[in-house]
C-alpha positions in Angstrom: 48.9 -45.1 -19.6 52.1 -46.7 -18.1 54.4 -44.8 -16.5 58.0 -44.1 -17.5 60.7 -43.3 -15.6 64.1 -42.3 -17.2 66.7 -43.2 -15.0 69.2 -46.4 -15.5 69.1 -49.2 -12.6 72.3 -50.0 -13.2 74.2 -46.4 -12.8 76.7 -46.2 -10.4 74.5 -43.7 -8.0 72.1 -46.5 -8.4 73.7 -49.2 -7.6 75.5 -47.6 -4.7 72.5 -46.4 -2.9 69.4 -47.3 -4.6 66.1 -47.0 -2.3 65.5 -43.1 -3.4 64.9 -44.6 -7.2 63.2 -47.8 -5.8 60.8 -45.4 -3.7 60.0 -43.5 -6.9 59.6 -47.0 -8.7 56.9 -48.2 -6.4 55.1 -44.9 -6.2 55.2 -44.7 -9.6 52.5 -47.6 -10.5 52.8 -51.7 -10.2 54.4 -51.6 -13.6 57.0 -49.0 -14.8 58.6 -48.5 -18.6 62.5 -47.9 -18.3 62.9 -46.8 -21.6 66.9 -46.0 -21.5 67.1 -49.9 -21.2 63.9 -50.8 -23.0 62.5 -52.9 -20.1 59.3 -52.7 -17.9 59.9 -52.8 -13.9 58.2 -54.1 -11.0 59.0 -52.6 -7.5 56.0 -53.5 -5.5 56.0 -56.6 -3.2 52.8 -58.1 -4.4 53.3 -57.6 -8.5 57.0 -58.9 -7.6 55.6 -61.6 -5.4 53.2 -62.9 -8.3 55.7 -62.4 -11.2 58.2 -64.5 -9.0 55.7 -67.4 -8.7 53.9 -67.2 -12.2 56.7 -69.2 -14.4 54.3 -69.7 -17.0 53.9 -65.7 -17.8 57.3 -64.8 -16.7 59.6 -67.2 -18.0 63.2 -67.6 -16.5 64.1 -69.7 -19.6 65.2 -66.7 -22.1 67.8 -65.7 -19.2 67.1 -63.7 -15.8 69.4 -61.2 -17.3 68.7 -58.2 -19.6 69.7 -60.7 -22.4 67.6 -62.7 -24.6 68.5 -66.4 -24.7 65.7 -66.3 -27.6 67.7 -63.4 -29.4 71.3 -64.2 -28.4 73.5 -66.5 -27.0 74.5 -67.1 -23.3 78.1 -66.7 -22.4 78.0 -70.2 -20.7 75.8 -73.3 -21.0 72.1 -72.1 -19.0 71.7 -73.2 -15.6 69.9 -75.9 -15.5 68.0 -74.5 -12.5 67.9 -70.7 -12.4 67.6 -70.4 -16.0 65.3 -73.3 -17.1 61.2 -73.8 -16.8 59.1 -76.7 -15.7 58.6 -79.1 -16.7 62.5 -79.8 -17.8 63.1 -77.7 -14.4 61.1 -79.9 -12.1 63.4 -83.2 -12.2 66.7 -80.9 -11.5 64.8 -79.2 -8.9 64.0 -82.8 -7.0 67.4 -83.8 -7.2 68.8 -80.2 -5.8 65.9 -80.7 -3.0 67.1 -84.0 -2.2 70.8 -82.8 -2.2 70.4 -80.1 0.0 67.5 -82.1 2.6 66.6 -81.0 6.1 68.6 -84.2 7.0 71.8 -83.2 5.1 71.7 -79.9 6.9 71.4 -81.7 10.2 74.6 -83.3 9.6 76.5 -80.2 8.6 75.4 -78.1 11.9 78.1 -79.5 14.1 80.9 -78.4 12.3 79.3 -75.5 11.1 79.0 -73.9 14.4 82.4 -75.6 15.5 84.3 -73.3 12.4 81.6 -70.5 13.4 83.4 -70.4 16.9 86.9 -70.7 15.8 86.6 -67.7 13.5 84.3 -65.5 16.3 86.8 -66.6 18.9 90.1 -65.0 16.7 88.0 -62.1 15.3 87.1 -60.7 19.4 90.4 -61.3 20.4 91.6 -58.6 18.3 89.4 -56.5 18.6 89.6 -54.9 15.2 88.8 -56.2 12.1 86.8 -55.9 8.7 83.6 -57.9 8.8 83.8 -58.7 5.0 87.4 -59.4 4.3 87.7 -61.3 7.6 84.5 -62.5 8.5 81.7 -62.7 5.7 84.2 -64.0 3.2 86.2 -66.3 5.3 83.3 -68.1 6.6 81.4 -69.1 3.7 84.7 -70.0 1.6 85.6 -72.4 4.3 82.3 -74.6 5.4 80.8 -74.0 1.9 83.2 -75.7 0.1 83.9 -78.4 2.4 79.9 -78.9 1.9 80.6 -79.4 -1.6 83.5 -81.4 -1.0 86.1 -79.2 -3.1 89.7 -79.6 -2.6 91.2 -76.7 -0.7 93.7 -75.1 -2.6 92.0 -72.1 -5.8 88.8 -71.8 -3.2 88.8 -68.1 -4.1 88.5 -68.4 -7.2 84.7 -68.4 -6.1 84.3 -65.2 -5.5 85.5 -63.8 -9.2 83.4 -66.0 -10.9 80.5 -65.7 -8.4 81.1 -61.6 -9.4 80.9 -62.5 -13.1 77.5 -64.4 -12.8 75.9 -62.0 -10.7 77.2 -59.0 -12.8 76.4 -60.9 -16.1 73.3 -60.8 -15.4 73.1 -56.6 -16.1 74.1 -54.9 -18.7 77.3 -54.7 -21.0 78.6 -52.0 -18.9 82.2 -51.8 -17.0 81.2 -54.0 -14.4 79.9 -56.6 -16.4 83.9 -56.4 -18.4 85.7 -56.0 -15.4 83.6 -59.1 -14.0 84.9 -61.3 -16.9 88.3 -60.0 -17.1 89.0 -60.9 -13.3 87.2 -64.3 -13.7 88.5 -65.7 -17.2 91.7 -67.0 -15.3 89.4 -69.1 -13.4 86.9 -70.6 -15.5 88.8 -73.8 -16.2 89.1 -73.9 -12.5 85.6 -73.9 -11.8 85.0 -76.5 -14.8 87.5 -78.6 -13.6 86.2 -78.3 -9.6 83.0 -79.9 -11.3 84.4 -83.2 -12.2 83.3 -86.4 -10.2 87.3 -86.9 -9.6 88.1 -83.8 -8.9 85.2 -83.9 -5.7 85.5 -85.6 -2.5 83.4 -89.0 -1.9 81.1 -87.4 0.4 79.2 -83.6 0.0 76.7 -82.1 -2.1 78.9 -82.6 -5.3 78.8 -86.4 -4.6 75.5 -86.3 -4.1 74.5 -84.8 -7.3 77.0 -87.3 -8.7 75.1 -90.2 -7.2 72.2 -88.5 -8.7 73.5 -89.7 -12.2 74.1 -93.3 -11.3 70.8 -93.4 -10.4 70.1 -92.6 -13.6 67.9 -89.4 -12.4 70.3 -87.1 -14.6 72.9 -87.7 -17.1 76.6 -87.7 -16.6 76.6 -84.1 -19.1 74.1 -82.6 -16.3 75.7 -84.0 -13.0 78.8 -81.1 -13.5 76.6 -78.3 -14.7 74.2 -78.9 -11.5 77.1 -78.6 -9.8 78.7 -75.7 -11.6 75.1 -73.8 -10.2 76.2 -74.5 -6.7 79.5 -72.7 -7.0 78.0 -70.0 -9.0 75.4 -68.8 -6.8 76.6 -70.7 -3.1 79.4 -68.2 -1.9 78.9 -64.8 -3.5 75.6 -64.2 -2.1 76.3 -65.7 1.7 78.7 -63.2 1.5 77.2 -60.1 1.1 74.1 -61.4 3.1 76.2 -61.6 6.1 78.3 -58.5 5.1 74.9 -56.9 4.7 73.7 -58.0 8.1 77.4 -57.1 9.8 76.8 -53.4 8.7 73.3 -53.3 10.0 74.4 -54.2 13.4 76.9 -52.1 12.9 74.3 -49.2 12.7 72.0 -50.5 15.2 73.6 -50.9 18.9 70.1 -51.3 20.0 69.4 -54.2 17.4 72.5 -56.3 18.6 71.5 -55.7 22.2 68.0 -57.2 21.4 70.0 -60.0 19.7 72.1 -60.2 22.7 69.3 -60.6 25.3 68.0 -63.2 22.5 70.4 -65.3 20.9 67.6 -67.0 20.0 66.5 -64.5 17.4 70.0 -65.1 16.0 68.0 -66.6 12.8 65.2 -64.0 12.1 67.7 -61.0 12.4 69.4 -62.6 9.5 65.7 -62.4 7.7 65.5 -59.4 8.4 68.5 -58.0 7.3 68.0 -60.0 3.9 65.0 -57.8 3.9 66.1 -54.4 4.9 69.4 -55.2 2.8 68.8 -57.7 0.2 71.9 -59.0 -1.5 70.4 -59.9 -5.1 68.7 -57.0 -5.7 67.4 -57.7 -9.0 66.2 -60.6 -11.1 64.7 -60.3 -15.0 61.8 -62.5 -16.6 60.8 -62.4 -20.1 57.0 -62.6 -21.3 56.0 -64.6 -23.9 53.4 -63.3 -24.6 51.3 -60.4 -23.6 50.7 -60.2 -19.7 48.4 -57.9 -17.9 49.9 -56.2 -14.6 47.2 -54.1 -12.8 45.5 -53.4 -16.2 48.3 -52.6 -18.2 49.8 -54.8 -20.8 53.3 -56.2 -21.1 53.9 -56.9 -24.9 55.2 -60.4 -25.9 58.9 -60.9 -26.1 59.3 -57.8 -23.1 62.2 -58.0 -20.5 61.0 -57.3 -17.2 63.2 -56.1 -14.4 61.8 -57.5 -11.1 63.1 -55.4 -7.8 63.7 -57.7 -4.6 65.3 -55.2 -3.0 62.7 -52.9 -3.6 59.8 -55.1 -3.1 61.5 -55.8 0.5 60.7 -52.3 1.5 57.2 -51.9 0.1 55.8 -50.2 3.0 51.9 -51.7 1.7 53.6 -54.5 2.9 56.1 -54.3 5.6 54.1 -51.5 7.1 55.3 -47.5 7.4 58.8 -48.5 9.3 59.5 -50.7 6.1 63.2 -49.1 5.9 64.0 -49.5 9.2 65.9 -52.5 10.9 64.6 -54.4 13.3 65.1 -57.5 14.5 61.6 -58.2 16.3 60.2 -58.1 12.8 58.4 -60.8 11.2 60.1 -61.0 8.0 58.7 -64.0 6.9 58.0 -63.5 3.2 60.8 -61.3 2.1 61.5 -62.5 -1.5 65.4 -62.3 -1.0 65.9 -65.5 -1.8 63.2 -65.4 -4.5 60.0 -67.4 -4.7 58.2 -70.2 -6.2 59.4 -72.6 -8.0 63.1 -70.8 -8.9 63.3 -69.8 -5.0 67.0 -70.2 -3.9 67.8 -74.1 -3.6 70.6 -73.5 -1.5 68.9 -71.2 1.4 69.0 -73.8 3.7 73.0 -73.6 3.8 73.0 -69.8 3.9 70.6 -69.2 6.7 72.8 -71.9 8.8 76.0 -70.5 7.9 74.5 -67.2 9.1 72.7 -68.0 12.4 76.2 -70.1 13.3 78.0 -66.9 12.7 75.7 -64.3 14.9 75.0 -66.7 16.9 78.9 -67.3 17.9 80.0 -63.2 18.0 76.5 -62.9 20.3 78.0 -65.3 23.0 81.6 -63.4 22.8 80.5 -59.5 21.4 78.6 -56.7 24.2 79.3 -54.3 21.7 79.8 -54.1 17.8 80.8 -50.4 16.4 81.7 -49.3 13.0 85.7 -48.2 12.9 86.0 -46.6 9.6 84.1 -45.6 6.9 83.0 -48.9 5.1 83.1 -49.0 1.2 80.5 -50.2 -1.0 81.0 -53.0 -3.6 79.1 -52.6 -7.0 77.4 -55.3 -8.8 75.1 -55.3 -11.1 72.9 -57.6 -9.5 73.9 -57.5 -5.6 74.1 -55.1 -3.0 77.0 -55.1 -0.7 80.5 -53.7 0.3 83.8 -54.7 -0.1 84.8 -53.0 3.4 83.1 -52.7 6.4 85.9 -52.0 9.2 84.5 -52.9 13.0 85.4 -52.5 16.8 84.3 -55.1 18.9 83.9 -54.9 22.8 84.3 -58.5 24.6 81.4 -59.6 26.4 
């Protein structure tokens, strides 16, 4: 018999700290009923793990949300990535692949690090500041966008509409309104920033562009591939570097270790996407009946699929599995998904990450928290919109 647990993933107790309920999800069996949303649930790493990279029985076609595309209609035109299954997937994905190359990421590691040490260098001379409102969110809306080549004026108008997405993705609840209330006033922005004139000659949205002269996609697809970079390329750098701020934060001995090994600079960011992941949770549909460790998942099912929570499976991260620590190998971690819908943009987040730590390392001996930070609810990510900090020069 399947086990049932009657709590709501998306409550505010939840949301704010949720590894009590994802314990209880994992212990509970590899496949849980949620009946208060009518859903099954997947906390383990290795039944998340398989669900992640079986598109055929867990389709991300009907939405990755608790809605049905199948049942009702999207509030936007589907990504043509996230929310789309090979084979009409596969072409978008080659393009995306070729957008965002190892080559293309060599170019953009110069000026990366360059910004990187401009921001560290004003953040340690005074001393105080809040590593989301002046760091995690400065950062990425400066050297993301100029990777995309969007004009600089209405570049925070990415994070409202980066909140709507993530928080659409839950239920009808007060987030998900509050979400589209802040972001209708920029909608036309963000259609508009997806226009071949409205982009620079050079960047990723040129290069998507280029894409349609090729004849590779059509002119209609060109703005809605690039419509997935704005969506998904801010918000979540944002919180993963938050994220990773307020782990250090908590950890003097983890930033020492960072310290004495600048070189690490790029696995403590893994491992804070794995002790914290940002995008928490992700929904498939089945289309028809699945087993899961002997149980069936009726056709037509929603099923709720717990990064987070699969992150901190202790069958496979071992018994410290909620503790940070830097020395780890997190290679695996599903924070950036798996298979074929795994993040296209990693690539750019794990820079803009390692440029970050790696520039504070060179100028920080000692990072403290100076207040009492203050989470931020989604109903997808996990994060805060305040995490004040006290630095001590190096």
């Amino acid at each position: 018999m399947m086990p049932t647990l009657d709590d709501d993933p998306f409550d505010d107790a939840i949301l704010t700290d949720p590894y009590e309920f994802q314990t209880r999800l994992r212990e509970a069996g590899p496949v849980v009923h949620l009946p208060k949303l009518g859903v099954y649930a997947m906390g383990r790493y290795d039944e998340v793990r398989a669900a992640l990279t079986d598109w055929e029985s867990f389709v991300s076609s009907r939405g990755v949300g608790l809605s049905d595309f199948a049942k009702k209609k999207p509030w936007r035109p589907p990504s043509l990535l996230l929310e789309n299954d090979p084979p009409s997937h596969t072409g978008f994905r080659a393009v995306m692949n070729d957008v965002i190359s190892p080559r293309t990421m060599r170019t953009l590691r110069a000026q990366f690090a360059k910004d990187a040490d401009e921001l560290a260098e004003e953040l340690v001379r005074r001393r105080r500041f809040d590593a989301v409102t002046d760091l995690a969110e400065v950062y990425p809306l400066k050297v993301f966008p100029d990777a995309v080549g969007l004009r600089p004026d209405g570049r925070e108008n990415l994070l409202p509409y980066g909140a709507l997405a993530f928080n659409a993705f839950g239920p009808d609840n007060a987030h998900a309104r509050r979400a589209f209330a802040a972001a209708e006033p920029v909608l036309e922005w963000i259609a508009e920033s997806c226009r071949r004139e409205a982009l620079s000659g050079t960047g990723f949205g040129a290069s998507i562009w280029a894409a349609a002269d090729r004849g590779e996609i059509t002119p209609e697809q060109a703005p809605v591939l690039v419509r997935s970079l704005l969506t998904a390329g801010v918000d979540t750098t944002v919180y993963g570097i938050g994220n990773t701020m307020y782990a250090i934060g908590t950890h003097a001995d983890q930033w020492a270790d960072l310290r004495d090994n600048p070189g690490r600079a790029k696995f403590a960011f893994d491992e804070a996407l794995r002790f914290e992941s940002p995008v928490q949770t992700f929904f498939r549909t089945a289309p028809a009946d699945v087993e899961i460790a002997g149980t069936i998942v009726p056709a037509g099912s929603k099923v709720l699929l717990f990064l987070g929570s699969a992150n901190r499976d202790w069958r496979r991260w071992g018994e410290d599995a909620g503790t940070f620590r830097i020395d780890r190998d997190a290679g695996g971690h599903v924070a950036f998904g798996m298979g074929v819908h795994q993040c296209v943009g990693q690539p750019v987040a794990r820079l803009e990450a390692e440029m970050v730590l790696s520039a504070l390392a060179r100028r920080v001996a000692r990072v403290e928290l100076d207040g009492d930070p203050v989470p931020k609810l989604n109903n997808s990510l996990k994060g805060w919109a305040s995490i004040p900090v006290r630095v001590t020069p190096a």
